[in-house]
C-alpha positions as CSV (number, residue, x, y, z in Angstrom):
1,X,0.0,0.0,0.0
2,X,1.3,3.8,-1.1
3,X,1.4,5.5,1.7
4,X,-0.6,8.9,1.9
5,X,1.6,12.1,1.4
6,X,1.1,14.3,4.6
7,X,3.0,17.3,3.4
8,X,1.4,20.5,2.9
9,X,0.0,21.5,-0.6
10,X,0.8,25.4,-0.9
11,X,-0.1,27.1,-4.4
12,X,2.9,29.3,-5.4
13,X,1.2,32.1,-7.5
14,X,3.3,34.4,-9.8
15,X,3.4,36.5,-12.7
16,X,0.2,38.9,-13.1
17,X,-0.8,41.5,-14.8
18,X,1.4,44.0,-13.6
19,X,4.8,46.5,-14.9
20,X,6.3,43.9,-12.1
21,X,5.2,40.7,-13.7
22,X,9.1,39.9,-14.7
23,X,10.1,40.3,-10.8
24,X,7.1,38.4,-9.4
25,X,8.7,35.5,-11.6
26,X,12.2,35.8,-10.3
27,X,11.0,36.0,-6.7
28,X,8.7,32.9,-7.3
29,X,11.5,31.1,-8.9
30,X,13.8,31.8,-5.5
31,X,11.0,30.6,-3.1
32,X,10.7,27.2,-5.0
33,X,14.4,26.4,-5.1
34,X,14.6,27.5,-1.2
35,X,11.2,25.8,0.1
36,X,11.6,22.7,2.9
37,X,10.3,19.6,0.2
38,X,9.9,17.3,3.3
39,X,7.5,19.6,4.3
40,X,5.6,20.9,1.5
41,X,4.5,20.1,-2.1
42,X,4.3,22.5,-4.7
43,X,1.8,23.6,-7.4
44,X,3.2,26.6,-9.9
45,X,0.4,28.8,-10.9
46,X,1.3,31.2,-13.0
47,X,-0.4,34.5,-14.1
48,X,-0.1,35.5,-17.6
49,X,0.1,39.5,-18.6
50,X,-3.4,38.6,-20.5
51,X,-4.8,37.5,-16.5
52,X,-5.5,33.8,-17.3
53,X,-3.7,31.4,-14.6
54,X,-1.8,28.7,-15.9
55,X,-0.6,25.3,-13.8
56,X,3.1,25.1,-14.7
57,X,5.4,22.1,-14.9
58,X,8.8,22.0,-12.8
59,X,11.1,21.7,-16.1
60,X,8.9,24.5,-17.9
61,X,9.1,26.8,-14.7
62,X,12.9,26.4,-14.2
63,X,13.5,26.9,-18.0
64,X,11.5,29.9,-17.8
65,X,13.4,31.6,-14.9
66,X,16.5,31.6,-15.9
67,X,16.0,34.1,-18.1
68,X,17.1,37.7,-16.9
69,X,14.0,39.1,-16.7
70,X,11.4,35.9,-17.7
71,X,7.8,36.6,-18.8
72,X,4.9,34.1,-18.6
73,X,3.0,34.2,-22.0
74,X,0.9,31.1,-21.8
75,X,1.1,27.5,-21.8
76,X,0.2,24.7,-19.6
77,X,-3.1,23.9,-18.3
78,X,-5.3,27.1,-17.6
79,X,-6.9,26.7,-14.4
80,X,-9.4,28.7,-12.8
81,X,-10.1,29.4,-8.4
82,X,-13.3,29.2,-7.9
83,X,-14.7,31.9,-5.0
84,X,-16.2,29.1,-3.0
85,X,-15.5,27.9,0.4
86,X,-16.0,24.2,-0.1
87,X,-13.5,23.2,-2.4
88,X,-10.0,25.0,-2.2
89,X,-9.0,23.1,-5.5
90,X,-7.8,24.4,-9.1
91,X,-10.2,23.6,-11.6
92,X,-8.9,22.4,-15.0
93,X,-10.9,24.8,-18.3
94,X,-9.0,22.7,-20.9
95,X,-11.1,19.5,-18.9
96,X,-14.2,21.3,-16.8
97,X,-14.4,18.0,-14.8
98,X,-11.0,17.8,-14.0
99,X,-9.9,18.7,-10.3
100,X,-6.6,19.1,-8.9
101,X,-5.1,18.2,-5.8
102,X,-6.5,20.8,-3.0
103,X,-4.4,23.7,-1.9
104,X,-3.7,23.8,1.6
105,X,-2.5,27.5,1.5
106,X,-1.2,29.7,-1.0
107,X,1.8,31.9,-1.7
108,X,1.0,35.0,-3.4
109,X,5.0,36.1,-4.8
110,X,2.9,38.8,-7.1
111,X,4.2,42.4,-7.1
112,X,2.4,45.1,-8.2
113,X,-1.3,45.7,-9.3
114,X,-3.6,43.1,-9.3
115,X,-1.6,40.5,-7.1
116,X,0.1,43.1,-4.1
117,X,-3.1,45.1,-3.9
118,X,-5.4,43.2,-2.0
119,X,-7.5,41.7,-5.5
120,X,-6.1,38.8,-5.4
121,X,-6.1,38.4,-1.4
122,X,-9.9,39.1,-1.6
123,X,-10.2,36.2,-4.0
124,X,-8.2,33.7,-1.8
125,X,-10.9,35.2,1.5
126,X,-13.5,34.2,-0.9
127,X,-12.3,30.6,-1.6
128,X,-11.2,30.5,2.3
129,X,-8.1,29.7,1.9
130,X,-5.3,30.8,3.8
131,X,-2.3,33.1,2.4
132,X,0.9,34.2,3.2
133,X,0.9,38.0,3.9
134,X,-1.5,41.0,4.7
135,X,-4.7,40.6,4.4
136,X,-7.6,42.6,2.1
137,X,-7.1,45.9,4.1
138,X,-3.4,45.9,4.9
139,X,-2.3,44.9,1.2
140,X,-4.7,47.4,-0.7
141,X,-3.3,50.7,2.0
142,X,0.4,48.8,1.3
143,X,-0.5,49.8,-2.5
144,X,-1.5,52.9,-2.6
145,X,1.0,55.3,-1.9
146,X,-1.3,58.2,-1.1
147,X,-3.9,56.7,0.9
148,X,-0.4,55.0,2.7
149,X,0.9,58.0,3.1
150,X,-2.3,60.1,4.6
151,X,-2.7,57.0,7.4
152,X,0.9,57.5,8.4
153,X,0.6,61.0,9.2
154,X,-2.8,61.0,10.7
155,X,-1.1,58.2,13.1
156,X,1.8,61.2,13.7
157,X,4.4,59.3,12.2
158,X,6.9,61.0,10.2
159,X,6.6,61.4,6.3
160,X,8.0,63.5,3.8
161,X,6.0,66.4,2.3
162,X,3.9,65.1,-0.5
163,X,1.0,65.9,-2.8
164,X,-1.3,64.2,-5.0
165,X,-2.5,64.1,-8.6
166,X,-4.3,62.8,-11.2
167,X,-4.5,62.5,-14.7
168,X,-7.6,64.1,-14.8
169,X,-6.2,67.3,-12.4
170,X,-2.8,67.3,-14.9
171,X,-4.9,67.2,-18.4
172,X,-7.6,70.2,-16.7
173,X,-5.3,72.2,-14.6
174,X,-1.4,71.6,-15.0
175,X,-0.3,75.1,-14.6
176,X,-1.8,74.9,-11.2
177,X,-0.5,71.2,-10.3
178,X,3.3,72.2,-11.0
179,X,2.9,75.3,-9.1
180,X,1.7,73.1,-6.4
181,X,5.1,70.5,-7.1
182,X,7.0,74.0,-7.4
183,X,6.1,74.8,-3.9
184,X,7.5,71.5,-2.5
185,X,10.7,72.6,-3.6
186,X,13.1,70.9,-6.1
187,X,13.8,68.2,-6.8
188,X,10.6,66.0,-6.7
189,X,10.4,62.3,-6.8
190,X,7.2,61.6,-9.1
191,X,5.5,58.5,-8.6
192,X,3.0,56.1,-9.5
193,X,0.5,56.2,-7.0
194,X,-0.2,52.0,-7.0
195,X,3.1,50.2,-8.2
196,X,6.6,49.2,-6.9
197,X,10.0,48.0,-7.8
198,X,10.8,51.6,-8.6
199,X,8.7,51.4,-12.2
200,X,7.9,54.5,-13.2
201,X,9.8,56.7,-10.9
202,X,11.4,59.5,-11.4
203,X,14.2,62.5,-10.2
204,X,12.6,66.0,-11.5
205,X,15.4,68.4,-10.8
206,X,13.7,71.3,-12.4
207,X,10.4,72.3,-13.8
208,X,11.4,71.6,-17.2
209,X,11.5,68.1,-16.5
210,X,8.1,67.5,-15.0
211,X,6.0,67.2,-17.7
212,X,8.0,63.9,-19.2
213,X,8.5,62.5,-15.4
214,X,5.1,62.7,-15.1
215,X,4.1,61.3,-18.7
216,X,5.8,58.5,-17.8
217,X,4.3,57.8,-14.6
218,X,0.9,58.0,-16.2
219,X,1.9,55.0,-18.1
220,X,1.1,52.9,-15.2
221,X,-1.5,54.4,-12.9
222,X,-3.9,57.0,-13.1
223,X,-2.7,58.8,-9.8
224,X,0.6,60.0,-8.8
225,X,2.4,61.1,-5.5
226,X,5.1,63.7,-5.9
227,X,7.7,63.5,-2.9
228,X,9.9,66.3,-2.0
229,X,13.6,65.2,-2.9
230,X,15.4,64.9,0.8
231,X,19.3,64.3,0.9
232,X,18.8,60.9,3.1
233,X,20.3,57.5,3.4
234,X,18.1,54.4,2.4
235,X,17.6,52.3,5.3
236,X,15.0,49.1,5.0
237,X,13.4,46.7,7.6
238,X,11.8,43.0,7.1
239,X,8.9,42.6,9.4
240,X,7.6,39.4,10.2
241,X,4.3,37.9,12.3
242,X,0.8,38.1,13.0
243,X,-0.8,39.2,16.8
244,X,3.6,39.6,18.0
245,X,5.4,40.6,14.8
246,X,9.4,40.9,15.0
247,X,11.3,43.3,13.0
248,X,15.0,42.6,11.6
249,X,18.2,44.1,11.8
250,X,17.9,47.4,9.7
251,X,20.1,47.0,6.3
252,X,21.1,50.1,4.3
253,X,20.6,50.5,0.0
254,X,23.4,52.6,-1.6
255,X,22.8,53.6,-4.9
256,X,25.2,54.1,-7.3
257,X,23.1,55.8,-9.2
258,X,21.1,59.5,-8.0
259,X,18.3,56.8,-7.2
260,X,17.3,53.1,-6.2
261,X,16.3,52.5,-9.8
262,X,14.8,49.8,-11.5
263,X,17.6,49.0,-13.3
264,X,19.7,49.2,-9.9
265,X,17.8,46.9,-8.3
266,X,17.3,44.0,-11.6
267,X,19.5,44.7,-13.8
268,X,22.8,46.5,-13.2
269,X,24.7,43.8,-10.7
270,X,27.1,47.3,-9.7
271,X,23.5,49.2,-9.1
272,X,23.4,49.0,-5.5
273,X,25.6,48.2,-2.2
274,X,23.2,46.4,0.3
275,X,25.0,47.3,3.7
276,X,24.0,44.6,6.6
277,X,23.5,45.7,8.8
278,X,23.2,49.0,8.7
279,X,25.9,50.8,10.0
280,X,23.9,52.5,13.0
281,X,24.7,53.3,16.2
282,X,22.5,52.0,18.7
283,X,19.9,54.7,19.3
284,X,19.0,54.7,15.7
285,X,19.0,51.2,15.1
286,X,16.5,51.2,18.0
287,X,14.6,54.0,16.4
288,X,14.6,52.6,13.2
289,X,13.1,48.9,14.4
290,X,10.3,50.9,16.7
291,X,9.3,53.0,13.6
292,X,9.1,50.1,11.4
293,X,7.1,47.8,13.8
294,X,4.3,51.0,13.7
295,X,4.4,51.2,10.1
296,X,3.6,47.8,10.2
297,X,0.6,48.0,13.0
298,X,-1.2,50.9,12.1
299,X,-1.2,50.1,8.0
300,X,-3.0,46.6,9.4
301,X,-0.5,44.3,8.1
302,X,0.1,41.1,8.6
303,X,2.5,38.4,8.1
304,X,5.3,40.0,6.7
305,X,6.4,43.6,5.0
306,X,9.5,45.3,4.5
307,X,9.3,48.9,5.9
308,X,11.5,51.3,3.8
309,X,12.6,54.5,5.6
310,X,14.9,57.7,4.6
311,X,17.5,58.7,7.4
312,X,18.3,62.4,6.7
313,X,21.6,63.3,6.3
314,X,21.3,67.3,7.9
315,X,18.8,66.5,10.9
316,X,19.4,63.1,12.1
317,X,15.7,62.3,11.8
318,X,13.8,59.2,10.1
319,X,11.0,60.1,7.4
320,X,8.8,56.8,6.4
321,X,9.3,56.1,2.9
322,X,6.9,53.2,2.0
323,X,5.3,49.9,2.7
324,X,5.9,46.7,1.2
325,X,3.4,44.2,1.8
326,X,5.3,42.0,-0.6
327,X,8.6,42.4,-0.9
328,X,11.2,41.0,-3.3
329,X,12.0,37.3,-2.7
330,X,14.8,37.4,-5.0
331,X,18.1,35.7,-3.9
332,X,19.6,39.3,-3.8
333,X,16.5,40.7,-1.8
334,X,16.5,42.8,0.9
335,X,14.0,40.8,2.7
336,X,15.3,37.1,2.7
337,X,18.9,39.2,3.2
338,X,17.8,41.3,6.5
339,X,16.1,38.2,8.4
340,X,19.4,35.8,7.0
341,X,21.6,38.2,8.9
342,X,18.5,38.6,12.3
343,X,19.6,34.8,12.5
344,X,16.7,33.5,10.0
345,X,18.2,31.6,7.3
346,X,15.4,31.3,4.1
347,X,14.1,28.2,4.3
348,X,13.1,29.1,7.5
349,X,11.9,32.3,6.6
350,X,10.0,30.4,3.8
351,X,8.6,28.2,6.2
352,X,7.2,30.9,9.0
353,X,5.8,33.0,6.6
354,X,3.5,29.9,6.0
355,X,2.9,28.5,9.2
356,X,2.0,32.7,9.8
357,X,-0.6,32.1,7.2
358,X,-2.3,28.9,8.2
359,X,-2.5,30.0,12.4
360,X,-3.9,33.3,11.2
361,X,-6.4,31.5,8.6
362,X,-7.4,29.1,11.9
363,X,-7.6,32.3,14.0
364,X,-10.5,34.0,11.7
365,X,-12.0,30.2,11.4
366,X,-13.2,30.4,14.8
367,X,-15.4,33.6,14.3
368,X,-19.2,33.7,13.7
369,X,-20.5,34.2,9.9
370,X,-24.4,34.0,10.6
371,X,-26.4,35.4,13.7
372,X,-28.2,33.3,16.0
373,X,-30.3,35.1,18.6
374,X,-29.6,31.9,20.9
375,X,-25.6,32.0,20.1
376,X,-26.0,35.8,21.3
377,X,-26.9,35.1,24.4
378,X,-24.2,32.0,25.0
């Protein structure tokens, strides 16, 4: 007799229809090669830039990443999650009666729109299954920039001046818009208000230069946050938990280049020095960890994030920079990197972040979803 497999299924989802598709794949492609396989089986699903989810073979996936920066077209089965409680399985389009094995929790390694934004995290509360990382609320304010960035401050935590536009405000009123960036005083980060991995940012060092920053930006998302320029050093956090979570030793990004680029952090191997840790002194490395652990609570997060702060140069003082409710899992990634040197090697980091998933999903198991006059009164 064959002997039942008791490790856990988890769903490794990747790709997606995002300008941070080609990341998402390279992160994916670290957490399989680095996940415990006496503990866990895989299934590769794979979100094409068209949306359709794909089950993906081992030989196919591997072939795929190793490519620079790979792309998922198509190919392999395409499989669709149903929204339902009762069945947590893939179903097979190509064979409508076809099943697959059930997923036991899933692994959303999805940057960007429509993966890091709480859509996809929605459709996983939907199917009940649990999920590494924040939930609906936390992932969706991880996103978005502005609405990020307008919690932060109401909760008195420090933020760099900012403002926010649209397309709609640029195409109406520009003149007024850049006399609005004017006043921030040069020069301006310009953002888009909903992606990461530094896609679409730009350094505006005078007003001349606005228009095309801003152009570009507008590529990707229909609102933007422009950030006055500070002269600060890059310091990042992993955070990691649920109810008690821990923060890491702080590491520091040096750019060799005016900013943490795109291309600095993919491309160019010379883009970047990742300093870990940080080279702190005590007091700030204790300032920096308390910051990030209230970034963390008061944007509702959960499971994991890395918290991104500047440290400016002329004051002293620490300015939140952003959220990242799911940060790079590259093997040259801040994240896996910070908790490596906290004493957290990445299998085991691979291996929390899912056991974080499952005790949170059997924490929200135990509460009510109907009314009952008689249960009211228990």
């Amino acid at each position: 007799m064959v002997e039942a497999d008791s490790r856990i299924q988890v769903g490794i989802v990747f790709g997606g229809r995002s300008g941070e598709h080609e990341i998402s794949l390279r992160s994916a492609r670290s957490v399989v090669d680095a996940i415990d396989p006496t503990r866990f089986r895989v299934t590769l699903i794979g979100i094409d830039r068209e949306g359709g989810w794909h089950v993906l073979d081992p030989e196919r996936f591997r072939t795929l990443t190793n490519a620079p920066l790979p792309a998922l077209e198509s190919g392999g089965p395409q499989v669709l999650l149903p929204p339902a409680p009762t069945t947590g399985r893939l179903l097979n389009l190509e064979q409508p009666r076809a099943a697959m094995d059930r997923l036991d929790v899933v692994f959303p390694v999805l940057h960007g729109t429509y993966g890091e934004d709480g859509t996809v995290q929605g459709l996983l509360e939907l199917a009940d299954l649990p999920y590494v990382g924040a939930g609906v609320l936390g992932s969706s304010v991880g996103m978005d920039k502005d609405v990020q960035k307008r919690l932060l401050a109401a909760a008195d935590l420090p933020i760099v001046p900012f403002l926010t536009t649209t397309r709609r405000a640029w195409e109406v009123t520009r003149d007024a818009v850049a006399d609005r960036v004017a006043g921030l005083g040069w020069p301006v980060f310009v953002k888009p208000a909903n992606l990461g991995s530094s896609v679409g940012v730009a350094k505006v060092k005078e007003p001349i230069e606005l228009a095309a920053a801003v152009a570009s930006a507008l590529a990707y998302d229909n609102k933007l946050v422009i950030e006055k320029g500070i002269d600060a050093r890059e310091i990042e956090l992993a955070v990691l938990g649920n109810e008690e979570p821990e923060v890491s030793v702080p590491g520091e990004i040096r750019p060799n280049a005016e900013f943490y680029s795109y291309e600095a952090k993919y491309i160019d191997d010379d883009g970047a020095a990742l300093l870990i840790p940080a080279p702190l002194d005590a007091e700030q490395t204790a300032a920096a960890r308390r910051l990030a652990l209230q970034v963390f609570q008061v944007l509702e997060c959960s499971g994991m994030a890395r918290v991104d702060l500047f440290l400016e140069r002329g004051t002293g003082c620490f300015f939140v920079n952003e959220i990242n409710t799911v940060p790079g899992f590259t093997s040259i990634s801040m994240y896996p990197k910070l908790w490596e040197a906290t004493g957290m090697p990445y299998r085991d980091l691979i291996t929390r972040l899912l056991e974080l998933a499952l005790a949170r999903h059997a924490e929200k198991a135990r509460l009510r979803t109907h009314y009952s006059p008689d249960q009211a009164r228990e």
